[in-house]
C-alpha positions in Angstrom: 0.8 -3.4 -7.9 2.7 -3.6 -10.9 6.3 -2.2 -10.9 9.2 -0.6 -13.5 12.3 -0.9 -13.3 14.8 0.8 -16.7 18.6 1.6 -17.1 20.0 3.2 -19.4 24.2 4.0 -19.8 24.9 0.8 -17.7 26.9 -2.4 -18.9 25.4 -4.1 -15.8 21.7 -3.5 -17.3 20.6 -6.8 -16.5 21.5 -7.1 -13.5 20.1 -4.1 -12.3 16.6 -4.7 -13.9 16.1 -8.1 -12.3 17.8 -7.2 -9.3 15.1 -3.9 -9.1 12.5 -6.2 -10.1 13.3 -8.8 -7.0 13.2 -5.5 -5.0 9.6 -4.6 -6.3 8.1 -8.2 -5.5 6.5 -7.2 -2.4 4.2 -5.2 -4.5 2.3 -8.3 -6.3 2.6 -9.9 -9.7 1.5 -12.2 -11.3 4.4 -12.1 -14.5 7.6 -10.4 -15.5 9.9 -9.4 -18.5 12.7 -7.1 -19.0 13.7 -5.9 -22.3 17.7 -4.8 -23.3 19.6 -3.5 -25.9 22.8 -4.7 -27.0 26.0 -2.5 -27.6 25.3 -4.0 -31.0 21.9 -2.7 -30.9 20.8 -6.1 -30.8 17.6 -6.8 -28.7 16.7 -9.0 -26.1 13.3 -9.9 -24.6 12.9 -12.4 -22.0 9.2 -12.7 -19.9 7.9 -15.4 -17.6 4.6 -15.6 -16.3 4.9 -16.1 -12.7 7.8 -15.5 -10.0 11.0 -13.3 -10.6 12.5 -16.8 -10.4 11.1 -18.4 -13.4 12.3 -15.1 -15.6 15.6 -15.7 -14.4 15.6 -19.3 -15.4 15.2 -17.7 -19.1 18.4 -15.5 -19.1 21.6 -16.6 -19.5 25.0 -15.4 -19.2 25.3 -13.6 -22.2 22.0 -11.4 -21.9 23.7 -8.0 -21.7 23.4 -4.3 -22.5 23.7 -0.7 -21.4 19.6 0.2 -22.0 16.9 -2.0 -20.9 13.1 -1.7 -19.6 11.8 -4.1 -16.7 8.5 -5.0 -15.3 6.2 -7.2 -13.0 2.3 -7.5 -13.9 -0.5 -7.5 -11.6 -3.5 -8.7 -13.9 -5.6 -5.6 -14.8 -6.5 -6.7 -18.5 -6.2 -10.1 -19.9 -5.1 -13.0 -18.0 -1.8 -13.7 -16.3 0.6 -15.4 -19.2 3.3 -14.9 -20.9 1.7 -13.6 -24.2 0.3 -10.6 -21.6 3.6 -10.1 -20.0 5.7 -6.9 -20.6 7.1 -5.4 -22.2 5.4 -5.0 -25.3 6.8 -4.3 -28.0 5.1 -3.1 -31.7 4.9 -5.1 -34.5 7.1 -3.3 -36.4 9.9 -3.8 -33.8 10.2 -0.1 -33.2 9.2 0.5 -29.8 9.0 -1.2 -26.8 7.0 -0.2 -24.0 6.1 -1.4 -20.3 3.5 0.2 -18.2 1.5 0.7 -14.7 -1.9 1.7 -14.9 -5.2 1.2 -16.4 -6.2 2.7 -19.8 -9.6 4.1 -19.9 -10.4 4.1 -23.5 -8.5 1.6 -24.8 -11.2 0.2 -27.1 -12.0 3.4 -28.5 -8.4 4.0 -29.3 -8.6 0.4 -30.9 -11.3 1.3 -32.9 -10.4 4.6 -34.4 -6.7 4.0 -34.5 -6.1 0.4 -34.7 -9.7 -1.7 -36.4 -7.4 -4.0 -38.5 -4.2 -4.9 -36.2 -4.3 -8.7 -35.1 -2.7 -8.3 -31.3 -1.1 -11.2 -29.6 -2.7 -10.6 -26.0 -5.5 -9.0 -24.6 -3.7 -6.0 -22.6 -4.5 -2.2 -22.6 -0.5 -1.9 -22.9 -0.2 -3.6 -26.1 -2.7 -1.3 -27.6 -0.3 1.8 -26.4 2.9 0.6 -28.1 1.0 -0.2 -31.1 -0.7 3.5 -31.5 2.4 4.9 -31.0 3.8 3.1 -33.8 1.1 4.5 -35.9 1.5 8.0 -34.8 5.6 7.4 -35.6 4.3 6.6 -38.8 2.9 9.4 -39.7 5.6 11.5 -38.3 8.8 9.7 -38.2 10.0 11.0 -35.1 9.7 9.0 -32.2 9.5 11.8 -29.2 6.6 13.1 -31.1 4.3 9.8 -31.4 5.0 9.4 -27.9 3.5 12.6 -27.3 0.6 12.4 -29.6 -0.6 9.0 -28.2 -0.5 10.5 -25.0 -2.7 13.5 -26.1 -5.6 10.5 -26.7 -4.7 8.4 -23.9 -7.4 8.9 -20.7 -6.4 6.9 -17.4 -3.3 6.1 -15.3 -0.3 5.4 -16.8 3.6 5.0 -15.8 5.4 4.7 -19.1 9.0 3.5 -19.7 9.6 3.7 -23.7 12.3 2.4 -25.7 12.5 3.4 -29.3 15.1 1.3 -31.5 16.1 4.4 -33.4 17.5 6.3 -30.7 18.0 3.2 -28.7 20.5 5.4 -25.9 17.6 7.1 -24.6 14.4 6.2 -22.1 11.2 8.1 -23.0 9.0 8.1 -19.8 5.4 10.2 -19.1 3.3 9.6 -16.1 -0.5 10.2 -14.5 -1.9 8.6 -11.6 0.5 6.5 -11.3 4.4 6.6 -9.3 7.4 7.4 -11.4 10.8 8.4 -10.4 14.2 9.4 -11.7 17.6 7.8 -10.5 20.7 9.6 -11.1 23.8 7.3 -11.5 27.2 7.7 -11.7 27.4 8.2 -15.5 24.4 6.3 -16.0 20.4 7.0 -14.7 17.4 4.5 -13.8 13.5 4.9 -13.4 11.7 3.5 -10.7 8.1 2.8 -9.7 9.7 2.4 -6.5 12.8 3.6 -4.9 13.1 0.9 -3.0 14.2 -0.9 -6.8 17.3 0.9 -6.9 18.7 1.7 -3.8 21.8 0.0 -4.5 22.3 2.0 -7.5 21.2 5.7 -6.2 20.1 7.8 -3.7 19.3 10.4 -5.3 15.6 11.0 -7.1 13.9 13.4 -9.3 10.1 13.4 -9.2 8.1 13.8 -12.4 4.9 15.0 -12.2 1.4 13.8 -13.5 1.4 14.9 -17.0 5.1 15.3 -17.8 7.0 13.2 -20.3 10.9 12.6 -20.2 14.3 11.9 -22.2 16.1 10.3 -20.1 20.1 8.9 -21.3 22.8 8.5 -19.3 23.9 12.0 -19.4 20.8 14.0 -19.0 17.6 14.4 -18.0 14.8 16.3 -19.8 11.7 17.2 -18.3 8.7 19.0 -20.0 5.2 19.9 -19.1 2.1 18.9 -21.2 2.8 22.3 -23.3 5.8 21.4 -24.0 7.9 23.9 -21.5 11.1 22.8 -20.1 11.0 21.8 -16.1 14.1 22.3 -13.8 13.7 19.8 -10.8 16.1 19.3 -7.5 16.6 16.0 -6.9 15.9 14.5 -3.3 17.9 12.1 -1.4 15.8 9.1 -0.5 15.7 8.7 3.6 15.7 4.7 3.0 18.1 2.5 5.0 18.8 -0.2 2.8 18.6 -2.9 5.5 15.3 -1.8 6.2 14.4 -4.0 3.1 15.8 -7.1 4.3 14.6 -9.9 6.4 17.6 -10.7 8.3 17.2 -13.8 10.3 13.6 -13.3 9.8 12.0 -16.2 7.2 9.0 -13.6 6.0 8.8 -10.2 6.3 5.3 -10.1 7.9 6.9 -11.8 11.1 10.0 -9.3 11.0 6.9 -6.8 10.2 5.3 -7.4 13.0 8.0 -7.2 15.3 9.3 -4.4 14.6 5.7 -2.9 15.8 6.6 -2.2 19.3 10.3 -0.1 17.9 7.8 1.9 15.4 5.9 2.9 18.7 8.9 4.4 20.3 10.0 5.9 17.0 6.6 7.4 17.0 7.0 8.5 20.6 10.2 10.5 19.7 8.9 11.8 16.9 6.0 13.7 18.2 6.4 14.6 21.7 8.8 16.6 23.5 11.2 16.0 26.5 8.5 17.7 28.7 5.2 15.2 27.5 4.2 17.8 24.9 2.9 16.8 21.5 5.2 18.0 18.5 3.0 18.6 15.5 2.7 22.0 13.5 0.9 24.6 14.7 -0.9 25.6 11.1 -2.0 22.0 11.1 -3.7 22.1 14.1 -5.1 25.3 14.1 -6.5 24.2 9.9 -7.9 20.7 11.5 -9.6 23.0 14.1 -11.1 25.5 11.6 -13.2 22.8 10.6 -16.5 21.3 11.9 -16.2 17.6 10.9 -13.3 15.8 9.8 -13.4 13.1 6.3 -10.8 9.7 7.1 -10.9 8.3 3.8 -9.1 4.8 3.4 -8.9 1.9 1.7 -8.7 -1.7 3.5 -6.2 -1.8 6.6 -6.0 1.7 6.2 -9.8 2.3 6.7 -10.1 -0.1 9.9 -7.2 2.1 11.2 -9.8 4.9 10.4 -12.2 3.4 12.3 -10.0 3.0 15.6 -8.8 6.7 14.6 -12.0 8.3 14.8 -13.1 6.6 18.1 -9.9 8.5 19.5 -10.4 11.8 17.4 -13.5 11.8 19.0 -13.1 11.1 22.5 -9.6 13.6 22.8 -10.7 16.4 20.2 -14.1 16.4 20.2 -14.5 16.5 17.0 -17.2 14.8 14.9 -15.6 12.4 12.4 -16.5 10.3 9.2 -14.6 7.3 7.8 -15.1 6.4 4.3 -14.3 4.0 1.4 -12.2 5.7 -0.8 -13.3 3.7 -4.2 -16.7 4.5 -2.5 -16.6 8.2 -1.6 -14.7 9.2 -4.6 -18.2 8.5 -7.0 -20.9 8.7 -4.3 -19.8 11.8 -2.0 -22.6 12.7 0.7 -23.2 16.0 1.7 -20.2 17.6 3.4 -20.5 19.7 6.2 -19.9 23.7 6.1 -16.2 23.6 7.1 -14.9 19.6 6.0 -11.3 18.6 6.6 -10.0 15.9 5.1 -7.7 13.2 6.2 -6.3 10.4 4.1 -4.7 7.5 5.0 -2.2 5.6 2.8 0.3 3.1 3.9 2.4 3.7 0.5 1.0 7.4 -0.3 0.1 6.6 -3.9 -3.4 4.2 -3.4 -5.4 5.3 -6.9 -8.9 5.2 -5.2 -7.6 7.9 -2.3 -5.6 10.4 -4.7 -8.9 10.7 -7.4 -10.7 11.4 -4.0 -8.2 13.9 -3.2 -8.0 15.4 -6.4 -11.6 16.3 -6.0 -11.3 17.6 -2.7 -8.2 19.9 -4.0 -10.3 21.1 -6.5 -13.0 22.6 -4.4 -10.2 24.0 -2.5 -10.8 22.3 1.0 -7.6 21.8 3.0 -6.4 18.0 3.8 -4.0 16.2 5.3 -2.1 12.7 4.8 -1.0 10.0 6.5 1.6 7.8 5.0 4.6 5.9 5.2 6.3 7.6 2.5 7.6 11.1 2.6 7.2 12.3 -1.4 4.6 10.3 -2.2 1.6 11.5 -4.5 -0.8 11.4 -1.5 1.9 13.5 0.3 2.9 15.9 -1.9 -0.9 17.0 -3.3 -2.4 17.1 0.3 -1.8 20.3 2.1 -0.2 18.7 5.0 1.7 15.8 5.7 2.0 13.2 8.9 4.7 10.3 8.8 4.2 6.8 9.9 7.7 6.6 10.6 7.5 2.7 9.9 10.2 2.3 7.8 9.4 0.2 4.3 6.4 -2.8 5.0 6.9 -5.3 2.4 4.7 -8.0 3.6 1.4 -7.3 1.4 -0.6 -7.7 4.6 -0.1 -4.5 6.5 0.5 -4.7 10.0 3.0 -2.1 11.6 1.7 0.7 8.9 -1.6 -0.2 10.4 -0.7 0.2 14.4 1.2 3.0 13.1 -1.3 4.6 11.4 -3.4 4.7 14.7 -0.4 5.7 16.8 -0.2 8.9 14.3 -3.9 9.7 14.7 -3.4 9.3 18.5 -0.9 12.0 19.1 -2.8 14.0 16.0 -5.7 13.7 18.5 -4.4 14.5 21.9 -2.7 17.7 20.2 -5.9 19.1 19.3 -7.5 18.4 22.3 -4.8 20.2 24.0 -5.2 23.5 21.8 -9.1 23.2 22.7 -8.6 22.5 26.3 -10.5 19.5 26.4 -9.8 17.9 29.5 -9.4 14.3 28.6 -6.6 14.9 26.2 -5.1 17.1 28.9 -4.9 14.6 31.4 -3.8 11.9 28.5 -0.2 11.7 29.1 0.3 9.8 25.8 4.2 9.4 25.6 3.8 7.4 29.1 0.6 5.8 27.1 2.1 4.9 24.2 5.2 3.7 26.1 3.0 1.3 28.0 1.6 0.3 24.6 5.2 -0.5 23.0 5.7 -2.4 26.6 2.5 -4.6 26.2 3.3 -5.3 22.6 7.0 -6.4 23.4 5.3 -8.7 25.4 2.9 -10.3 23.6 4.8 -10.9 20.7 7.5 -12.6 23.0 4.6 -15.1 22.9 4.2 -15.9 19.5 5.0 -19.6 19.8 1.4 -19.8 21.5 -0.4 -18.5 18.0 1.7 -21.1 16.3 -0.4 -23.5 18.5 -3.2 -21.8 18.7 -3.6 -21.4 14.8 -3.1 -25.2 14.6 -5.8 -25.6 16.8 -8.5 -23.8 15.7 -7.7 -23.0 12.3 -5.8 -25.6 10.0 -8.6 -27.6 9.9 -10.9 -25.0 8.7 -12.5 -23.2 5.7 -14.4 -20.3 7.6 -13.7 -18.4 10.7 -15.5 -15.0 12.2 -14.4 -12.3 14.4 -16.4 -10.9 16.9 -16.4 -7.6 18.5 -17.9 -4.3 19.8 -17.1 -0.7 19.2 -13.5 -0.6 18.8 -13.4 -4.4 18.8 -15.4 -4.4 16.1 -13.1 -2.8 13.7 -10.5 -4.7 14.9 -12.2 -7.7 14.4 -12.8 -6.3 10.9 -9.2 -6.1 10.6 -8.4 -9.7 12.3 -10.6 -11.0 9.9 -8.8 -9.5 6.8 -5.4 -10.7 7.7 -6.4 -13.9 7.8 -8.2 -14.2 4.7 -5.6 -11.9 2.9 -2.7 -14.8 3.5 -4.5 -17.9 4.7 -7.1 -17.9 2.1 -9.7 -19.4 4.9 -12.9 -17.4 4.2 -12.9 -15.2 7.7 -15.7 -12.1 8.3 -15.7 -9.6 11.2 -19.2 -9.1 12.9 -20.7 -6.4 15.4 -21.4 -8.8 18.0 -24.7 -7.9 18.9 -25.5 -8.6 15.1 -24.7 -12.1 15.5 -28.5 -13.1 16.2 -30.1 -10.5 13.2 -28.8 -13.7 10.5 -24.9 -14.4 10.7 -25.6 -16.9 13.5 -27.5 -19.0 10.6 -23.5 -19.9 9.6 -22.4 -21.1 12.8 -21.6 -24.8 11.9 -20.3 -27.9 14.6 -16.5 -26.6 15.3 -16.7 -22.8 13.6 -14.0 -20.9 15.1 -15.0 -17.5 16.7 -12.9 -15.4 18.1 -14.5 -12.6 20.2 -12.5 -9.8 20.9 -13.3 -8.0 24.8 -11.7 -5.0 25.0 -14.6 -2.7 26.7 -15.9 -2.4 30.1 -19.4 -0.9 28.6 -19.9 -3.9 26.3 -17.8 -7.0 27.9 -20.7 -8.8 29.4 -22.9 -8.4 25.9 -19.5 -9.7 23.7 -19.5 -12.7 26.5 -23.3 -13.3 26.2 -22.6 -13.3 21.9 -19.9 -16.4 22.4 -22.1 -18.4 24.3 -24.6 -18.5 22.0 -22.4 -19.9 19.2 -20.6 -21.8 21.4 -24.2 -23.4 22.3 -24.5 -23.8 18.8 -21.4 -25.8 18.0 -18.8 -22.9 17.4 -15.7 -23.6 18.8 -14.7 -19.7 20.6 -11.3 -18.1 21.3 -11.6 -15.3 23.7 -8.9 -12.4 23.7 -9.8 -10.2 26.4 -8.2 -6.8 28.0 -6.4 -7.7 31.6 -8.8 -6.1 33.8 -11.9 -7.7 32.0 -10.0 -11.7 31.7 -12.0 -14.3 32.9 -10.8 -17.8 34.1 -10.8 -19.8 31.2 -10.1 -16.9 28.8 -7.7 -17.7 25.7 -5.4 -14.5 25.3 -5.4 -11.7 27.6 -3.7 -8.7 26.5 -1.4 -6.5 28.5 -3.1 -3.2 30.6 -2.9 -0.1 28.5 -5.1 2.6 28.5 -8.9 1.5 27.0 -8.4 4.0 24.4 -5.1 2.2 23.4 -6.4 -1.5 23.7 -6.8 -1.7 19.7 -3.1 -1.2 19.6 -2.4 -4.4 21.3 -5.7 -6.6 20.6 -4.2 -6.8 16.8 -1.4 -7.9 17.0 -2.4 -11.4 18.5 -4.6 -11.7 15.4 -1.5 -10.6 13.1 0.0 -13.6 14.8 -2.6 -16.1 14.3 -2.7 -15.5 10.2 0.9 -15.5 10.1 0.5 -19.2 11.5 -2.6 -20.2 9.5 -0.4 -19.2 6.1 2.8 -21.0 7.3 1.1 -23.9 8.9 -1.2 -24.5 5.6 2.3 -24.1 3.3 1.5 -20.5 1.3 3.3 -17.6 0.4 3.1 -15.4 3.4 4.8 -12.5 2.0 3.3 -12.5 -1.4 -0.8 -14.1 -1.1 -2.3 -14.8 -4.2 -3.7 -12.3 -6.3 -3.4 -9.4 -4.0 -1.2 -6.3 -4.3 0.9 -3.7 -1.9 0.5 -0.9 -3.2 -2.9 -0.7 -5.3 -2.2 2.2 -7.8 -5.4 1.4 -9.8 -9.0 2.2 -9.5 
């Protein structure tokens, strides 16, 4: 999603902005713009609508300054352009203001504050800058306008803030959405993203929703909504910098998806012991257990994970579970058990449709617990407990290790519980040896991935739709199959039950429609088999990825033997490898699809 990037106390200004902005790509734009001030108090705007690249065609040698604001859009109002690029800045050339979010009453505030103002775009941002302006008006003082538009404001909102009468200073507030502190060496930055500014800082201070800053390049001032002063410690970020490069890899999905089967063993290491045991707190478990039916709510990747996860939860823990649609269960929430805990799964920690979930749940005081990649995050920090993917950063907008990771997680999550209950089948899971086996058969397939390249070519290049077919767990994998390769190859592609093939979705199959059916289960192989030869009678041209022990002669892809309750761990990554292919092979940006965004801090 959109990202910020500001300096302020720094000669190299510019070059830190568009260096943070590169660094904040990954998210998803659509345009860019940084904003500085001169030693001169001069200004200087440059945008671009489109690529990082195309803004830096528009600066030149002499753009410099110790104080500037940085941004890339992802289209939420008004189209992607130039004219709705930020920053914004107000027409009386006061303030200058970039922004993450979505405001909620924009055209009320438009009406009651601003009826007769002509604005050059059609962005909720532009609105902001310009009621502030009118609230310095009345006041003078620039701190206070700031304050008093955000006393009207209602949605999410990260908001850097330049004002040209105390042009040394940053004035930042957020809600919803992610905004940090870096502390310099004689100098500080604010961040959407750490990642931005790693070679610049380490070390962060959180704000918190509802808290506005003055930030220069001597101090940092945080206060509350009513107006008290807040002391923070500042964290060191645990990011290795060379995490966030590709190395000898050309995209960052490949290196992402490589790096699958060292997240396993991370994973092992991190939560078992020497002796096999599983390493997760005690209090966790023993709140998890408290309950009567555990909540996954997810978005995307994240929710097909859910729906491996439960299948797991359920067969280890015993433990009835739900998985839910965050944008879903957040405005239509069914009737919850006695005793509900609630898990939440977040690749980045800060997805906008999970946290207004959680903030519900917090506030009729039922415990939760997330999962995410980032340690610190909102997600993280407002749940009661806290499980790390260990993953390291995922910059490829199509998730893959988060997502293996994500079921790894639930997986030890799982066997611990059933351990503390005495449930025999997590008792005689032996899940580092498991896992190990898991990190094995991934190794191997992806060892292999010159044969996607072909097979891709094969059954996919030449075509605008494709389905995945499964059952049980293969059907949420297929669900997830079916995303990746949509999500970078833009070839329409749909994940099906199999056995709902023949009740309307077999009306589709068309002379030379790839299928892929996924055969993962002893219960339900021979049914999955049965489902591709009827749309193979039908024209469709199948590729079958079966487990070892259920391959026939003739099948495509057969996966390496890990334990059936593991199988989804390795049946996806084949189908990470196939829309890798089907992106590169059709020319498109693998890293950075169209229209789609990392990190989605909007509703």
């Amino acid at each position: 999603m959109c990202g910020i990037v500001g300096v302020v106390g720094n000669q190299e200004a510019a070059a830190i902005l568009v260096q943070g902005l590169e660094k904040l790509e990954y998210r998803g734009y659509d345009s860019a713009g940084i904003f500085l001030v001169t030693d001169k108090q001069e200004t200087i705007m440059r945008k671009a609508k489109g690529r990082i690249a195309d803004l830096k065609k528009k600066l030149s040698a002499s753009d410099a300054g110790e104080v500037g604001i940085g941004h890339t859009r992802w289209a939420t109002h008004g189209e992607p352009s130039e004219a709705n690029a930020h920053p914004h800045v107000s027409k009386s050339g006061r303030f200058t203001l970039v922004h993450n979010g979505v405001i909620e009453n924009f055209e009320e505030l438009r009406k009651e504050y601003l009826s007769d103002a002509v604005f050059h775009g059609e962005t909720d941002t532009e609105i902001v800058v310009e009621l502030i302006d009118v609230f310095a008006a009345r006041t003078g003082d620039g701190l206070a306008a700031f304050e008093a538009a955000l006393a009207v404001i209602k949605g999410s909102y990260a908001f850097a803030l330049i004002d040209m009468e105390q042009p040394d200073r940053l004035l930042l507030a957020k809600n919803k959405s992610p905004l940090l502190i870096g502390l310099g060496d004689g100098f500080h930055v604010t961040c959407s993203d750490a990642m931005a500014v790693l070679s610049q800082t380490r070390r962060f201070v959180e704000i918190a929703d509802g808290e506005r800053v003055v930030l220069t390049k001597d101090a940092v001032t945080i206060t509350d909504a009513d107006g008290n002063q807040v002391d923070r410690e500042p964290f060191e970020a645990q990011i290795d910098a060379t995490d966030i490069e590709k190395g000898v890899y050309d995209h960052y999905m490949l290196k992402e998806i490589d790096e699958q089967p060292a997240v396993i063993r991370k994973l092992i290491n991190a939560y078992t012991t020497i002796s096999g045991d599983t390493r997760i707190d005690e209090q966790l478990l023993e709140r998890i257990l408290a309950s009567d039916r555990l909540y996954i709510v997810a978005c995307g990747t994240s929710w097909h994970a859910g729906l491996v996860g439960k299948e797991i939860i359920e067969t280890l823990a015993e433990i009835p579970v739900e998985v839910h649609l965050s944008s879903e269960f957040g405005y239509h929430m069914p009737i919850l058990s006695e005793k509900p805990y609630f898990i939440f799964l977040s690749q980045s920690g800060e997805t906008a449709d999970s946290r207004q979930v959680l903030v519900t749940v917090n506030k009729k005081g039922y415990d939760s617990l997330t999962i995410t990649n980032v340690n610190g995050s909102t997600l993280s920090r407002e749940a009661t407990d806290t499980l790390l993917l260990h993953a390291g950063p995922e910059i490829a907008v199509a998730s893959t290790k988060a997502y293996t990771s994500q079921i790894a997680v639930m997986t030890f999550l799982a066997r611990a519980l059933g351990v503390k209950k005495g449930i025999q089948a997590a008792c005689r899971f032996d899940v580092a040896y498991e896992m190990g086996l898991v990190a094995n058969g991934m190794d191997q397939l992806i060892s292999e991935k010159h044969e996607y390249d072909r097979y891709s070519r094969e059954y996919f290049l030449n075509h605008a739709h494709a389905f995945y077919i499964g059952r049980g767990l293969d059907y949420a994998v297929a669900l997830e199959g079916a995303l990746k390769l949509k999500e970078i190859s833009y070839i329409h592609a749909e994940g099906f039950a199999a056995g709902e093939l023949k009740h309307g979705t077999i009306a589709l199959i068309e002379e030379g429609t790839p299928v892929l059916g996924l055969i993962t289960n002893q219960a339900t192989a021979a049914h999955t088999r049965g489902n591709l030869m009827e749309v193979a009678s039908r024209g469709a041209r199948t590729i079958v990825v079966a487990a070892e022990e259920l391959a026939s002669e003739g099948d495509d892809i057969v996966l390496p033997s890990v334990h059936p309750l593991l199988r989804s761990l390795v049946s996806v990554v084949p189908l990470q490898l196939l829309a890798y292919y089907a992106s590169l092979q059709r020319g498109l940006d693998v890293d950075k699809p169209r229209n789609l965004a990392k990190s989605v801090t909007v509703e």
